[in-house]
N, C-alpha and C positions, 0 to 999 in steps of 0.2 A: 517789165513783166509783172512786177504788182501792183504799177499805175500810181494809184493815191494812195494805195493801202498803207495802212501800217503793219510795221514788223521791225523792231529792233530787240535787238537781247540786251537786256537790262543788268545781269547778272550769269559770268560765269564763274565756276568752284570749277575752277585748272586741276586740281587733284582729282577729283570725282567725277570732272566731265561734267558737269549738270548743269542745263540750261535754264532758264527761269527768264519767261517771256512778257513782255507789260509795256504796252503804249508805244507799238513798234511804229517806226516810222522809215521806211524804205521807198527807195526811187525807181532806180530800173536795177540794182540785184539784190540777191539773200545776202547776208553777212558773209565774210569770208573768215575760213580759220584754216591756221598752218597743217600740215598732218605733224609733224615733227611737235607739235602740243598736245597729240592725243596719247594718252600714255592704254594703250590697249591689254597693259595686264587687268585693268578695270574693267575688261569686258569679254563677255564668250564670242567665240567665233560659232555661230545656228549654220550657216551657207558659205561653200566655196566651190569655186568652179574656175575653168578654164574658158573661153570662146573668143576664136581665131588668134591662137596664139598669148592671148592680154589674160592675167588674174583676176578674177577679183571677188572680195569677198565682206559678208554683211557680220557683223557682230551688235550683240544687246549689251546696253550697258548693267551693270549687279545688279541696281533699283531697278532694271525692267522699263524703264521709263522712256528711252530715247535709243533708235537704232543709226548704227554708222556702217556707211559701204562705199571700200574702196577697192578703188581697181589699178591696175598698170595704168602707167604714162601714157601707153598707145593703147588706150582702149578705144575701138572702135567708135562706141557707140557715143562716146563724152561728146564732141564737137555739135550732136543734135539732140542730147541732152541741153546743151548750154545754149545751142541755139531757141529752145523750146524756151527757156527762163528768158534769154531777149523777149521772143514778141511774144512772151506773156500766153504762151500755153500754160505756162504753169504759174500760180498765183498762191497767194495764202488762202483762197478760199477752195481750192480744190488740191491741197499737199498740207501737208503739218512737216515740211519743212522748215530747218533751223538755220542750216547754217549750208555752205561750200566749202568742200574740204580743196585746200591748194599746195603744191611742192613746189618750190623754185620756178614759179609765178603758171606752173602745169594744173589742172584741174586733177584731181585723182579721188575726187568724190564727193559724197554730201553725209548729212546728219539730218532727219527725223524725230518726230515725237513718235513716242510707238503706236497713243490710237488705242481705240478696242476694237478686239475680234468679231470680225458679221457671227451673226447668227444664221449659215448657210443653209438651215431648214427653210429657211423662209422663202431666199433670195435664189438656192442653186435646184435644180436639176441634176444630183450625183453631183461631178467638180465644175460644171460649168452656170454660168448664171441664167435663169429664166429670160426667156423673151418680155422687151417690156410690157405688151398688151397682155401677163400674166402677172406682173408684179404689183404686189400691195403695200410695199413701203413706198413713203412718202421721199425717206431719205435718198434711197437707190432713183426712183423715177425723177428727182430732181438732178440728182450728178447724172445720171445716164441723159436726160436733154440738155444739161450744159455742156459734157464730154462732146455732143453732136455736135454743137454750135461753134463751139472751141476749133474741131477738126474742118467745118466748113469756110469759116471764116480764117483761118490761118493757113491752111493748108499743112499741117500734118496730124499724124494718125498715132493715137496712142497704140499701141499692136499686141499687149499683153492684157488685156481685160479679164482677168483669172480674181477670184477670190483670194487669194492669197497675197494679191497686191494692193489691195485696198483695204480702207479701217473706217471706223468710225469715231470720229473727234465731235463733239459740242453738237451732237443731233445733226451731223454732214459727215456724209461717205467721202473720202479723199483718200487720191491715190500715193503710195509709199515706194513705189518700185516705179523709178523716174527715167532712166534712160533706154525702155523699150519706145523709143519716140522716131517716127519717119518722116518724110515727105511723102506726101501722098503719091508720088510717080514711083517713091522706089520700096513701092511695098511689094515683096513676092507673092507669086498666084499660090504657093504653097499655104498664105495667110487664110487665103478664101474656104482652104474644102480643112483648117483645123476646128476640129471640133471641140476644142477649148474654150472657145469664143461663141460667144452668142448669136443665133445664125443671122438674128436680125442687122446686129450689129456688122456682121462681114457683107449684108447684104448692102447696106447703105454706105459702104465704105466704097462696095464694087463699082454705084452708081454714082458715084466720086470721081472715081478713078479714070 
């Protein structure tokens, strides 16, 4: 999933959690870290929710720097999540992922850089993102054609395209909210008429479908 890229953590402070990344060199996964090493009194819990039964929930580390989110053993969504990091939907050029969080060899999350916040005057329409024959970053119109390309050529659909899930890292927009990931057969028609999503975008996902 990150091909030739590099990506290794060079440096971590176990006490603080803090990652310090340089000259990664990664094959087909992110790093993996134990959950049972995260000491989460170092961190606030921003999100937590329930869905189909599984927990799960995102916490910011003190410095602001790096967000962690885990979930239940049986989270639904983990297995296409993990599938997405195989054939490289997801990459270091489109996540500021760090790491894999693991329990007793179970997936139960990942770690991010935290990114900056879009400036959604630019990019949204109220909460949702402009169509791209309206958009004028350079940054958005280049992840919005790679995101296509990504879904066309792999066969799945990232399905939460919200502001809120994306940042901006090194002049590139990258997505932080990783396990809204499908296969393109099992996306619900409920996807197509939410208006959270860019219509364009649900419209070229239809003709996918």
């Amino acid at each position: 999933m990150l091909g030739q890229g590099k990506s290794k953590i060079t440096r971590i402070l176990s006490f603080c959690f803090v990652f310090i990344l340089s000259d990664i060199i990664a094959d087909s996964v992110f790093p993996k870290i134990e959950l049972k090493d995260i000491d989460l009194t170092k961190y606030k819990c921003i999100k937590a929710g329930v869905e189909k039964g599984a927990a799960r929930a995102v916490y910011v580390s003190i410095e602001g720097d790096h967000f962690v989110k885990i979930w239940d053993a049986h989270f639904w969504r983990c297995p296409y999540f993990l599938q997405g990091l195989k054939i490289g939907f997801y990459d270091e050029k489109n996540t500021p992922l760090i790491a894999i969080i693991y329990d007793k060899g179970r997936c139960r999350g990942y770690v991010t850089r935290a990114g900056t916040t879009l400036c959604r005057s630019e990019l949204t329409d109220g909460g949702t993102f402009l169509p791209i024959k309206n958009q004028k970053s350079p940054a958005y119109i280049g992840f919005y054609h790679d995101l296509l390309k990504r879904i066309k050529s792999l066969g799945y659909v990232y399905i939460d395209l919200t502001p809120s899930n994306i940042v901006l890292e090194n002049h590139k927009i990258k997505i932080i909210d990783l396990e809204p990931l499908l296969p393109i057969s099992k996306v619900e028609r409920s996807f197509f008429f939410n208006r959270s999503y860019p219509p364009d975008y649900r419209s070229y996902i239809r003709k996918l479908k």
